[in-house]
PDB file of N, CA, C and O in Angstrom:
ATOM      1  N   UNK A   1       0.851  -1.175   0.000  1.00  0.00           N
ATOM      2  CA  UNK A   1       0.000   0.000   0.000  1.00  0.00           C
ATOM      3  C   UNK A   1       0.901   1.244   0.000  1.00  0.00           C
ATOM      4  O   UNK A   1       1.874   1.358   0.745  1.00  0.00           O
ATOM      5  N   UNK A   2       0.514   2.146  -0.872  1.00  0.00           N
ATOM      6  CA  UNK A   2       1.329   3.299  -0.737  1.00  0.00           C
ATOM      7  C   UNK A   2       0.787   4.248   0.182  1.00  0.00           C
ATOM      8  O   UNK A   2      -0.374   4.335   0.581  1.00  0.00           O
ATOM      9  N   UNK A   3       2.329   5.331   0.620  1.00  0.00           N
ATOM     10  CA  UNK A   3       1.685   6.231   1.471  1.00  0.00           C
ATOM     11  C   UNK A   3       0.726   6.967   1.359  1.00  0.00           C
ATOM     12  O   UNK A   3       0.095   7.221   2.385  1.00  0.00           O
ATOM     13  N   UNK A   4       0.334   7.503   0.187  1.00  0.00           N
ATOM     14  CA  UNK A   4      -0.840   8.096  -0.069  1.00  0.00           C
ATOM     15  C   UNK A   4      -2.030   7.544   0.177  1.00  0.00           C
ATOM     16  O   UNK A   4      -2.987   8.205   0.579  1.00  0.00           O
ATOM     17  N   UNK A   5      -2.071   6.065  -0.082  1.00  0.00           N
ATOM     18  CA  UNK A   5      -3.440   5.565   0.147  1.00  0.00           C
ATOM     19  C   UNK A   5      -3.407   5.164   1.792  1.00  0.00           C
ATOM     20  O   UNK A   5      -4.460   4.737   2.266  1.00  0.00           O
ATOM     21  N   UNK A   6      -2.478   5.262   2.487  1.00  0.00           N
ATOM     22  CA  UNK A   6      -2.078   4.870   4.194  1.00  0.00           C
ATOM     23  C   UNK A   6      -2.644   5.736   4.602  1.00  0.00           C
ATOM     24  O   UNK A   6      -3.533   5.478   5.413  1.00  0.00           O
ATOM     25  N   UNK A   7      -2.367   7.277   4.197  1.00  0.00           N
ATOM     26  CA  UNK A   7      -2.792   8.567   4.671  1.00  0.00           C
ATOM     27  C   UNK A   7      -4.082   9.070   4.806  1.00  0.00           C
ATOM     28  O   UNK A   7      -4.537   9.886   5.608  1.00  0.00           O
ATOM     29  N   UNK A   8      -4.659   8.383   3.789  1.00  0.00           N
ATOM     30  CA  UNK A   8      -6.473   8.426   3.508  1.00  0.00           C
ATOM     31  C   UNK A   8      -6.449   7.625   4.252  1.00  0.00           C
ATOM     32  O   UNK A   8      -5.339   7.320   3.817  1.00  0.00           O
ATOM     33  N   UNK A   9      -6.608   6.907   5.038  1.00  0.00           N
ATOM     34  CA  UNK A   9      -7.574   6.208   6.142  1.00  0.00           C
ATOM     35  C   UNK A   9      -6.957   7.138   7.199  1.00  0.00           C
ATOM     36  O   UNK A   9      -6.741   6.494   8.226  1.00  0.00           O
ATOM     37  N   UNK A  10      -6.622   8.336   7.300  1.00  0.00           N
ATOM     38  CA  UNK A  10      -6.588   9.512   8.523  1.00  0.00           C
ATOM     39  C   UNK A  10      -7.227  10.631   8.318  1.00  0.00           C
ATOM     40  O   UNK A  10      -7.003  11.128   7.214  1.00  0.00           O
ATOM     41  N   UNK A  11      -7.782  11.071   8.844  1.00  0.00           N
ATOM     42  CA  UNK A  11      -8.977  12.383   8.563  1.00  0.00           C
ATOM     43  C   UNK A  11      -9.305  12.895   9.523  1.00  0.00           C
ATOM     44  O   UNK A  11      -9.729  12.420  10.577  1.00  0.00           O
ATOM     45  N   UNK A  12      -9.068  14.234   9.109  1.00  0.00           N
ATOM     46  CA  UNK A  12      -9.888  15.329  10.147  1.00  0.00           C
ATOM     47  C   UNK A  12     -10.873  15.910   9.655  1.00  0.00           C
ATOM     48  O   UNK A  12     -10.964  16.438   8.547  1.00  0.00           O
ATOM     49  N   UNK A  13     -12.092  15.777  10.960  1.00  0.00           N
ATOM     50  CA  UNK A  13     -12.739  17.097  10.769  1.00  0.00           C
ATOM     51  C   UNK A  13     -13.971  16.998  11.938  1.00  0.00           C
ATOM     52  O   UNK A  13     -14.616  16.160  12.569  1.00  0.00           O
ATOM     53  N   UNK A  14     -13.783  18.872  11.714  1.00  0.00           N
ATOM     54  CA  UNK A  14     -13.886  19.348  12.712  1.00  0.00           C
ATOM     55  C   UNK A  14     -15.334  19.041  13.637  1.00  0.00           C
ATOM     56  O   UNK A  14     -15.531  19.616  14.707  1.00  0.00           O
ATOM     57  N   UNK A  15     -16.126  18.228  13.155  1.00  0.00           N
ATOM     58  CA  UNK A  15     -16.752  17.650  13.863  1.00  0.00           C
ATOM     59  C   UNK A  15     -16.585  15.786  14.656  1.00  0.00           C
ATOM     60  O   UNK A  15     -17.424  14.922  14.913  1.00  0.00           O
ATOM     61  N   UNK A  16     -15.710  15.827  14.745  1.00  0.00           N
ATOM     62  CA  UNK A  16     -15.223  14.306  15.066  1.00  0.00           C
ATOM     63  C   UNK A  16     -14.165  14.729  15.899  1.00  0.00           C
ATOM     64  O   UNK A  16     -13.190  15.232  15.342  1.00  0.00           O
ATOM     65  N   UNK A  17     -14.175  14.583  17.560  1.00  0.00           N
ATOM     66  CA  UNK A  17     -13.233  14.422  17.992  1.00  0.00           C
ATOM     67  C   UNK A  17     -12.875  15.711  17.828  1.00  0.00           C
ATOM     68  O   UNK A  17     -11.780  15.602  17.276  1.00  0.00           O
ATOM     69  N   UNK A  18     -13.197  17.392  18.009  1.00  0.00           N
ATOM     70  CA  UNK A  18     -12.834  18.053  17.144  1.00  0.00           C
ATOM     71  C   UNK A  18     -11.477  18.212  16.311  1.00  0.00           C
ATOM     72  O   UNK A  18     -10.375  18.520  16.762  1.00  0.00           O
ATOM     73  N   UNK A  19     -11.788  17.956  15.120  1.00  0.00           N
ATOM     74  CA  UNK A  19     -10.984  18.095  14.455  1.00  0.00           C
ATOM     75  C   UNK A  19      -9.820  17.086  14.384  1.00  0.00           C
ATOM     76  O   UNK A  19      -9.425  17.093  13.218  1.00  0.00           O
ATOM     77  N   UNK A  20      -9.322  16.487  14.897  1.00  0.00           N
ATOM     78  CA  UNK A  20      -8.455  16.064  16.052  1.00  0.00           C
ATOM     79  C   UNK A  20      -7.662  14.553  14.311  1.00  0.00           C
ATOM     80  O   UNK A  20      -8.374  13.771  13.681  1.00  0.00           O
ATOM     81  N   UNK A  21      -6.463  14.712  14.185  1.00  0.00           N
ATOM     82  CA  UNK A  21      -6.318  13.394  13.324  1.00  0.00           C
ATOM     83  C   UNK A  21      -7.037  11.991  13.764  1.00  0.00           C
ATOM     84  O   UNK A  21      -6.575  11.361  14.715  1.00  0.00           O
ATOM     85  N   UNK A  22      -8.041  11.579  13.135  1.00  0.00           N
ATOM     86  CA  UNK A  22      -8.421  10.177  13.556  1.00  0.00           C
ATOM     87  C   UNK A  22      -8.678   9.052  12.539  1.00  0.00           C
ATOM     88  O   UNK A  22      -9.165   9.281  11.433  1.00  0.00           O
ATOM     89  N   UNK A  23      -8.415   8.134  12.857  1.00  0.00           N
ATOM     90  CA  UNK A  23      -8.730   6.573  11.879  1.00  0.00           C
ATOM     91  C   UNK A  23     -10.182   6.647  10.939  1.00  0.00           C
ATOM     92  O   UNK A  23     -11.337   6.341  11.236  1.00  0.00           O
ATOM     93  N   UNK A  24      -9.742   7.048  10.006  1.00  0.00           N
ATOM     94  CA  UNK A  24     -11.414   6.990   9.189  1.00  0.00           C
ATOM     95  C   UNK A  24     -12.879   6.009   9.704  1.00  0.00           C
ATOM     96  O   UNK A  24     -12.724   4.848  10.083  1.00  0.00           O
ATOM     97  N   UNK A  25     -13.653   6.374   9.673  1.00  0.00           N
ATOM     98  CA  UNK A  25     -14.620   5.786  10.152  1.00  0.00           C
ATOM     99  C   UNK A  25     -14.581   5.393  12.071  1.00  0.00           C
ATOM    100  O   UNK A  25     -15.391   4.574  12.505  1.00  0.00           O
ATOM    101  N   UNK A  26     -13.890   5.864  12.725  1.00  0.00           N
ATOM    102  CA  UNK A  26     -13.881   5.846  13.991  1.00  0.00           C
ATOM    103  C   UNK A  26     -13.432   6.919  14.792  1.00  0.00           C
ATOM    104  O   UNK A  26     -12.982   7.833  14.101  1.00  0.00           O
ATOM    105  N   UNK A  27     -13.398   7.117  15.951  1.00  0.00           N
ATOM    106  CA  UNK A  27     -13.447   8.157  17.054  1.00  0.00           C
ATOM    107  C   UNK A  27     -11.922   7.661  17.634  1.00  0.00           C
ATOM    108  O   UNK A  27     -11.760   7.898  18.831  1.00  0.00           O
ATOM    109  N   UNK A  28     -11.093   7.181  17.124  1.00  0.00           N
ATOM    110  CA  UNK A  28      -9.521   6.720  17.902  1.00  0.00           C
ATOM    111  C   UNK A  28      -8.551   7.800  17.064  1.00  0.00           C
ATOM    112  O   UNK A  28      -8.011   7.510  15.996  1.00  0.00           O
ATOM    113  N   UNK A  29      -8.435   8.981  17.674  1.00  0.00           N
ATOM    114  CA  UNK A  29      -7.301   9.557  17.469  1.00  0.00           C
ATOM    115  C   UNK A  29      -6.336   9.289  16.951  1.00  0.00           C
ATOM    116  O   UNK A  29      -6.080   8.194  17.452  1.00  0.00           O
ATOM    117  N   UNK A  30      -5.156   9.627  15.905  1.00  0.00           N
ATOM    118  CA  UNK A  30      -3.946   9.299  16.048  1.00  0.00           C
ATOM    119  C   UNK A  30      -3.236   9.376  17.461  1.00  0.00           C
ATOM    120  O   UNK A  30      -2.918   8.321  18.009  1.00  0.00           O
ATOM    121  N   UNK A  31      -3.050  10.260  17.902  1.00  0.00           N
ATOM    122  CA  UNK A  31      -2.374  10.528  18.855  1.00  0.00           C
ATOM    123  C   UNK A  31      -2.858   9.605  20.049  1.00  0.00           C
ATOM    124  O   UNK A  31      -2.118   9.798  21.014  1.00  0.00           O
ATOM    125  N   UNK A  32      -4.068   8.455  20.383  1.00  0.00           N
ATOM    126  CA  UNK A  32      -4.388   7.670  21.378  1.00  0.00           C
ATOM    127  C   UNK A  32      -3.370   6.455  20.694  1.00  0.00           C
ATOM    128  O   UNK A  32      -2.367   6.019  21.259  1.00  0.00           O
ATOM    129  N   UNK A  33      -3.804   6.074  19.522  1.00  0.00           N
ATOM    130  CA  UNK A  33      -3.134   4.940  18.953  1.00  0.00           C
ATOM    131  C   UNK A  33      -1.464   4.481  19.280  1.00  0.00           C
ATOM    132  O   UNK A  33      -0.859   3.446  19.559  1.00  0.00           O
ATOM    133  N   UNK A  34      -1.065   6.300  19.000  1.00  0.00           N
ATOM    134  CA  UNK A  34       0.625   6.185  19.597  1.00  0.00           C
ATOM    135  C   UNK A  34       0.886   5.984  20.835  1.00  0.00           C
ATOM    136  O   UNK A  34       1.809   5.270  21.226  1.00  0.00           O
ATOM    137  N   UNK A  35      -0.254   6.869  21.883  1.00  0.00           N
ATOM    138  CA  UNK A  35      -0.041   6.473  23.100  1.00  0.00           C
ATOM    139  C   UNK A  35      -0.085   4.957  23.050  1.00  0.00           C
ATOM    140  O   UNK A  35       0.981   4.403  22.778  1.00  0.00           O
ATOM    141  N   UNK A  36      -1.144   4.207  23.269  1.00  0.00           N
ATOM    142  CA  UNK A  36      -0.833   2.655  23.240  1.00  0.00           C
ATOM    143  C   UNK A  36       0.215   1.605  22.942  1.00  0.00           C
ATOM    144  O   UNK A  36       0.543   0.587  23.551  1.00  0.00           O
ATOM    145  N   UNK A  37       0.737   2.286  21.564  1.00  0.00           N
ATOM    146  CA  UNK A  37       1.852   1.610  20.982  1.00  0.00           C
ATOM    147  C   UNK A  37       3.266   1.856  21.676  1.00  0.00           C
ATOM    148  O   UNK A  37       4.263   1.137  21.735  1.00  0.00           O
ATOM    149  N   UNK A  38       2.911   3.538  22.345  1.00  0.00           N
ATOM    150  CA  UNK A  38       4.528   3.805  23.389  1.00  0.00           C
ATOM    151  C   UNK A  38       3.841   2.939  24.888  1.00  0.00           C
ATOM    152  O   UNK A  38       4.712   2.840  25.753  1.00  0.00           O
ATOM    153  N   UNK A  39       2.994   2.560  25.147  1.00  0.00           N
ATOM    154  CA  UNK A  39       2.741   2.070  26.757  1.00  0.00           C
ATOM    155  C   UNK A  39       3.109   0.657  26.194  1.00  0.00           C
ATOM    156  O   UNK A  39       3.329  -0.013  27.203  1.00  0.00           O
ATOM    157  N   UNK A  40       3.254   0.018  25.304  1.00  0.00           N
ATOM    158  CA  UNK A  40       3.797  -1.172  25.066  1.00  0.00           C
ATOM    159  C   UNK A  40       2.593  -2.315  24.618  1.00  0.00           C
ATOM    160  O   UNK A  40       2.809  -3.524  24.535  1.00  0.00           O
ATOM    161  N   UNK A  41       1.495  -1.761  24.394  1.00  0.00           N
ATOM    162  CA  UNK A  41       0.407  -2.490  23.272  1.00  0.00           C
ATOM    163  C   UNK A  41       1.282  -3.010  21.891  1.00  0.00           C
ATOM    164  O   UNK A  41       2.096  -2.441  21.164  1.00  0.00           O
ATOM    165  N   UNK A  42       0.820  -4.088  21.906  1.00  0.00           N
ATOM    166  CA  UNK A  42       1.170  -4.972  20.666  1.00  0.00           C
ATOM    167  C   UNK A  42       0.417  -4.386  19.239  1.00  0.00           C
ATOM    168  O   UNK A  42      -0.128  -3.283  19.285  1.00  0.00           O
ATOM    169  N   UNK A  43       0.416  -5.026  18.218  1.00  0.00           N
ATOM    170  CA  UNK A  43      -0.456  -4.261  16.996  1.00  0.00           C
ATOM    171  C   UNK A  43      -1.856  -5.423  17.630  1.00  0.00           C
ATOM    172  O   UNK A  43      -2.956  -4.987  17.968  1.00  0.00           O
ATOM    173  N   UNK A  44      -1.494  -6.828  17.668  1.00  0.00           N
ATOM    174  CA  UNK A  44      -2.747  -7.923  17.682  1.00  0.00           C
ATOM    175  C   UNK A  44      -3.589  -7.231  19.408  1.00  0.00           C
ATOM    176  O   UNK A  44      -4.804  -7.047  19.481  1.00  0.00           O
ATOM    177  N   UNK A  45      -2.764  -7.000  20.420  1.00  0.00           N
ATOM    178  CA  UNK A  45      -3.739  -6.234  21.791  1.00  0.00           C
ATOM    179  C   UNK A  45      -4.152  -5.116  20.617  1.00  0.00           C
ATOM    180  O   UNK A  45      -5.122  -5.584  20.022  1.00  0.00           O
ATOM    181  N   UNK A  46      -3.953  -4.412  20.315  1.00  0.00           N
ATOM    182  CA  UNK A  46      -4.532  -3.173  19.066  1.00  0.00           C
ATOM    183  C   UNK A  46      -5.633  -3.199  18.714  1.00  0.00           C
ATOM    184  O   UNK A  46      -6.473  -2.332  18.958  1.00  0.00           O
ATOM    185  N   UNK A  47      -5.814  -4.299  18.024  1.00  0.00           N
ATOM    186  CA  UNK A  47      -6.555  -4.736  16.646  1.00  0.00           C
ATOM    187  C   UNK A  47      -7.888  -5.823  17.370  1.00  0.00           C
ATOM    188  O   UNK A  47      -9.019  -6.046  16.938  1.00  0.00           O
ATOM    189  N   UNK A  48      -7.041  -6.449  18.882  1.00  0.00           N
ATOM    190  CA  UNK A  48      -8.216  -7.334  19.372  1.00  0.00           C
ATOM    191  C   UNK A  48      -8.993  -6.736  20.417  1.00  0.00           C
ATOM    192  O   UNK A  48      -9.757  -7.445  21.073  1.00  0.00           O
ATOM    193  N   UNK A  49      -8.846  -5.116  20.718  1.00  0.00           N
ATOM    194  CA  UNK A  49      -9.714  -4.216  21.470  1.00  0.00           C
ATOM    195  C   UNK A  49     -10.694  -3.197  20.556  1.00  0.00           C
ATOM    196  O   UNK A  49     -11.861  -2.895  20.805  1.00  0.00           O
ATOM    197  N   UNK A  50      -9.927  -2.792  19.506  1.00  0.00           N
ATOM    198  CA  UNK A  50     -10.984  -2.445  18.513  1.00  0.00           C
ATOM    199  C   UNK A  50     -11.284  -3.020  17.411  1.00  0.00           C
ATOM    200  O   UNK A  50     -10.395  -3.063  16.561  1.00  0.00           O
ATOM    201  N   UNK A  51     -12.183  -3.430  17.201  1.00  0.00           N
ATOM    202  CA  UNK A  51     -13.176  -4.275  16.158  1.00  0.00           C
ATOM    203  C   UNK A  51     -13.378  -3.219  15.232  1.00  0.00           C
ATOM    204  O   UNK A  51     -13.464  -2.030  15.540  1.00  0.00           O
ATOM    205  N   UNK A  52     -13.454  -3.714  14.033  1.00  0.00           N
ATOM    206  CA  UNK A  52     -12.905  -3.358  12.807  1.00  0.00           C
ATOM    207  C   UNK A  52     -11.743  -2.628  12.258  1.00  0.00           C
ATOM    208  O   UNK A  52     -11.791  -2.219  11.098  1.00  0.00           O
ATOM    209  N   UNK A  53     -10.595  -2.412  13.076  1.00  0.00           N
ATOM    210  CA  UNK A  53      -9.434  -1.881  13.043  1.00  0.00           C
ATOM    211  C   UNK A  53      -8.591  -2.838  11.926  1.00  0.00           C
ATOM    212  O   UNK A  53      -8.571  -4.069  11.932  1.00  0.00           O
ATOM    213  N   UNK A  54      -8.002  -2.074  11.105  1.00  0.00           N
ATOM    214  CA  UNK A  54      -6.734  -3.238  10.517  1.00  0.00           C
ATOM    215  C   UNK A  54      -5.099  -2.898  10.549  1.00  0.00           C
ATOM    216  O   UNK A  54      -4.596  -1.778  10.641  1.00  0.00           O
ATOM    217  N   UNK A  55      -4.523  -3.979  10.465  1.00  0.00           N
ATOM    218  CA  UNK A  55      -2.959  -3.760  10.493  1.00  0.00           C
ATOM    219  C   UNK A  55      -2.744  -2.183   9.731  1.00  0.00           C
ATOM    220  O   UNK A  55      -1.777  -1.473  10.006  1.00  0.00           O
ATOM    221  N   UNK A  56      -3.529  -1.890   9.004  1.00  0.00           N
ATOM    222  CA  UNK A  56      -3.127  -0.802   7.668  1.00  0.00           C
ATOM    223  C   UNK A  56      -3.385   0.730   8.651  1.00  0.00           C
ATOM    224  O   UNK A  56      -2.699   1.728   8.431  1.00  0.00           O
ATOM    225  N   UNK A  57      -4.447   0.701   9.706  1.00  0.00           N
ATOM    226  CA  UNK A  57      -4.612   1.593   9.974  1.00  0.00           C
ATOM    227  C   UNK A  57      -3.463   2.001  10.996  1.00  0.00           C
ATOM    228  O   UNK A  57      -3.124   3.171  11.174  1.00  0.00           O
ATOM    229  N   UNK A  58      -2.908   0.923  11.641  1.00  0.00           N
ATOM    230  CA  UNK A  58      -1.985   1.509  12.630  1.00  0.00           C
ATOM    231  C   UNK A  58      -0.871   1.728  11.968  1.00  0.00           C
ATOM    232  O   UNK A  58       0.043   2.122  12.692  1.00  0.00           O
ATOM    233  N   UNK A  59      -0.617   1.615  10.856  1.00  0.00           N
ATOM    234  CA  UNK A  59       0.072   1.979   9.472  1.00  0.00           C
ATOM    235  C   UNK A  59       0.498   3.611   9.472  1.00  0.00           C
ATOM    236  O   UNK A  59       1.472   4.358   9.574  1.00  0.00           O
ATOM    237  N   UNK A  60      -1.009   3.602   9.275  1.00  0.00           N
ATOM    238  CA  UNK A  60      -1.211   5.049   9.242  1.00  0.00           C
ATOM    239  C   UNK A  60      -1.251   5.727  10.101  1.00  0.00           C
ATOM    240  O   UNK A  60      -1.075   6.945  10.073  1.00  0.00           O
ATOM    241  N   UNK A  61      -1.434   5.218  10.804  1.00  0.00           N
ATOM    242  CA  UNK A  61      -0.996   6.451  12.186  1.00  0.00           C
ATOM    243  C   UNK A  61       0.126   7.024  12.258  1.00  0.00           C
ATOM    244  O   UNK A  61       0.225   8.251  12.289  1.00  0.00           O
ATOM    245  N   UNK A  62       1.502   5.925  12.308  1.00  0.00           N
ATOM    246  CA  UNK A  62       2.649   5.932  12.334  1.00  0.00           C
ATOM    247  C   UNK A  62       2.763   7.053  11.336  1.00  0.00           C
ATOM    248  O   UNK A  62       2.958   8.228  11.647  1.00  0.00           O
ATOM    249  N   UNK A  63       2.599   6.507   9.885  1.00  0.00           N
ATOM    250  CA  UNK A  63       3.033   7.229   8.869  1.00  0.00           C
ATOM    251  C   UNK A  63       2.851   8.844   9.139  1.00  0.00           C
ATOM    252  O   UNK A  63       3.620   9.805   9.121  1.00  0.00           O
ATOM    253  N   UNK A  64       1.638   8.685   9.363  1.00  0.00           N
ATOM    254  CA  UNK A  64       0.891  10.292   9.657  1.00  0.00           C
ATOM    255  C   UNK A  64       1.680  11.056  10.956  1.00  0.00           C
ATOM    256  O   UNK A  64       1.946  12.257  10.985  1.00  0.00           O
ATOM    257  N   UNK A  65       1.850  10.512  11.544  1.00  0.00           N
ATOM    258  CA  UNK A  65       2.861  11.001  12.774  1.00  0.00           C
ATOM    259  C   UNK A  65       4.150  11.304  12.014  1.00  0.00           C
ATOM    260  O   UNK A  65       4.532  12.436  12.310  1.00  0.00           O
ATOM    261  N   UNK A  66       4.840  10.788  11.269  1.00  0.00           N
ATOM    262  CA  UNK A  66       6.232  10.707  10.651  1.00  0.00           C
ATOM    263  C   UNK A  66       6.345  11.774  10.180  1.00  0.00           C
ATOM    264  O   UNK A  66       7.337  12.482  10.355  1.00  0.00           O
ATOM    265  N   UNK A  67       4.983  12.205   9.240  1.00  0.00           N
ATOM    266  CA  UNK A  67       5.218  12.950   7.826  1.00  0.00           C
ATOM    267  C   UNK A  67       4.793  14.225   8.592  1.00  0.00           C
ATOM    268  O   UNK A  67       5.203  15.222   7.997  1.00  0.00           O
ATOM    269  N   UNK A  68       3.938  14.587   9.988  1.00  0.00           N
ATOM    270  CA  UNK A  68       3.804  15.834  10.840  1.00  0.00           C
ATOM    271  C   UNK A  68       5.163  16.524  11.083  1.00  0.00           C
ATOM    272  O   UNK A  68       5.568  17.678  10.939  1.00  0.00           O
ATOM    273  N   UNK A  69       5.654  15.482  11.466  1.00  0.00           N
ATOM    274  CA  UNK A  69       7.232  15.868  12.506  1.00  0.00           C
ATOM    275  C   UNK A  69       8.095  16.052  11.208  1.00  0.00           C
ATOM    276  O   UNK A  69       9.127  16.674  11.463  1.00  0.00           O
ATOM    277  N   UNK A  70       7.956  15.638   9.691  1.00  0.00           N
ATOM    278  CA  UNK A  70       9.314  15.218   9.156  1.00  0.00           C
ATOM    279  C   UNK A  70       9.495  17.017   9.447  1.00  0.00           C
ATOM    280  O   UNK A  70      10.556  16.988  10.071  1.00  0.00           O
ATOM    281  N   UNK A  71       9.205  18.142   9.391  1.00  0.00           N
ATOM    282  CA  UNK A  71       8.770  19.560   9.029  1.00  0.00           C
ATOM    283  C   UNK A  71       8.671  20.014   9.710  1.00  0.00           C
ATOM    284  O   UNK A  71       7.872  20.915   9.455  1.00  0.00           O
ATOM    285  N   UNK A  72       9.236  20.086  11.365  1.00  0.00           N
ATOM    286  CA  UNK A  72       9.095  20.387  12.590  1.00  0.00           C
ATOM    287  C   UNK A  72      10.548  20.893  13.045  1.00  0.00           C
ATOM    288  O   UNK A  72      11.429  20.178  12.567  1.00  0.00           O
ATOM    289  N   UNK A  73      10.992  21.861  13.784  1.00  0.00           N
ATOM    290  CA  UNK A  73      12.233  21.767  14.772  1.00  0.00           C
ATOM    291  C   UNK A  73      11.574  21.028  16.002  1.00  0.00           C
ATOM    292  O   UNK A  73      10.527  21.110  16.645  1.00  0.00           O
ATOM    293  N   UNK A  74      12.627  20.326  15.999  1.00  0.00           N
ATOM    294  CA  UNK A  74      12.496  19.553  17.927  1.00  0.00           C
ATOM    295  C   UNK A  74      12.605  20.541  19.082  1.00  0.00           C
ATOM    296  O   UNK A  74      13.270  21.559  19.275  1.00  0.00           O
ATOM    297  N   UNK A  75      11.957  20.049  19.578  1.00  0.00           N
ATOM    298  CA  UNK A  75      11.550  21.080  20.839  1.00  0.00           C
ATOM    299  C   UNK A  75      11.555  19.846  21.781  1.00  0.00           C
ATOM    300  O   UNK A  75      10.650  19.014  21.724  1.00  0.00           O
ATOM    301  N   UNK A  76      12.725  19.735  22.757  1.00  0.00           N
ATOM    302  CA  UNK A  76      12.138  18.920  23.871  1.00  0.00           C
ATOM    303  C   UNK A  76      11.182  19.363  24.754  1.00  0.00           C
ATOM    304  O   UNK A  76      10.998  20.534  25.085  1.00  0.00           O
ATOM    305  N   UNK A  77      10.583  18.399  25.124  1.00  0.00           N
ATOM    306  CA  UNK A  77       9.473  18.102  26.222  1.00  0.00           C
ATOM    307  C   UNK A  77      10.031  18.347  27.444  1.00  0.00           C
ATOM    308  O   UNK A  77       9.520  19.234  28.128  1.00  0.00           O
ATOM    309  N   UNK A  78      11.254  17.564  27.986  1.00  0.00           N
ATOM    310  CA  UNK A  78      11.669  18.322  29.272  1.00  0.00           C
ATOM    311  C   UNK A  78      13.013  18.782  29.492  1.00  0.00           C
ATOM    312  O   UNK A  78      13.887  18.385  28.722  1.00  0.00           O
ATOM    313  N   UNK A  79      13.243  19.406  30.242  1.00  0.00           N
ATOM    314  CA  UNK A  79      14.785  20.160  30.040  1.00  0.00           C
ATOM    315  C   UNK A  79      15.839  18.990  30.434  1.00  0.00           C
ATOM    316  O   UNK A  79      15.224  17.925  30.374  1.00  0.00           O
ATOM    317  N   UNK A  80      16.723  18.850  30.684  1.00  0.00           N
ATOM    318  CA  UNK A  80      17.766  18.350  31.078  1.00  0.00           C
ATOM    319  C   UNK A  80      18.367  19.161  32.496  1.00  0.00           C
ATOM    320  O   UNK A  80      18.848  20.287  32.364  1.00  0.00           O
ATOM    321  N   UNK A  81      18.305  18.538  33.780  1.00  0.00           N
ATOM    322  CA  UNK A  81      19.000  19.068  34.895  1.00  0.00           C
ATOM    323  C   UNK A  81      20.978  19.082  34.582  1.00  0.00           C
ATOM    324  O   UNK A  81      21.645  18.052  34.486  1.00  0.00           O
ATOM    325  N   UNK A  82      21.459  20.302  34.494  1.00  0.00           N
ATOM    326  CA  UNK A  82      22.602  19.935  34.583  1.00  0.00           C
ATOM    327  C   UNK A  82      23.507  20.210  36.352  1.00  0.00           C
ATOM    328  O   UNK A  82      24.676  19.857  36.510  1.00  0.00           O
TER     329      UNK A  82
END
């Protein structure tokens, strides 16, 4: 599957979640999906809590996360104590 067609199963708008990037046809955020995947959820725990989810969509999450940041300066989150 190419990225373009990965990317279409992510959509915003502004009545869903407002606005908010989410999995076509459902209310799961990108940004919940990553949380899960950084707390150490598997893709199959993923896929066997939401029903009708597919391998392709957590695809796209990723991807869609990738291609936000490729265009970003880093900004850490927390400082460093020296």
């Amino acid at each position: 599957m190419s990225d373009e067609e990965l990317l279409q199963r992510v959509v915003c708008d502004p009545k869903v979640m407002t606005g908010k990037p989410v999995v076509r046809g459902t209310r799961l955020t990108v940004e919940y999906v990553l949380k899960l995947l950084s707390q150490g959820w598997g893709l199959s725990d993923i896929l066997g809590e939401y029903e009708g989810l597919v391998p392709e969509d957590i695809q796209a999450c990723l991807l869609f996360a990738s291609k936000s940041l490729s265009n970003t300066s880093f900004m850490p989150l927390i400082s460093e104590s020296v």
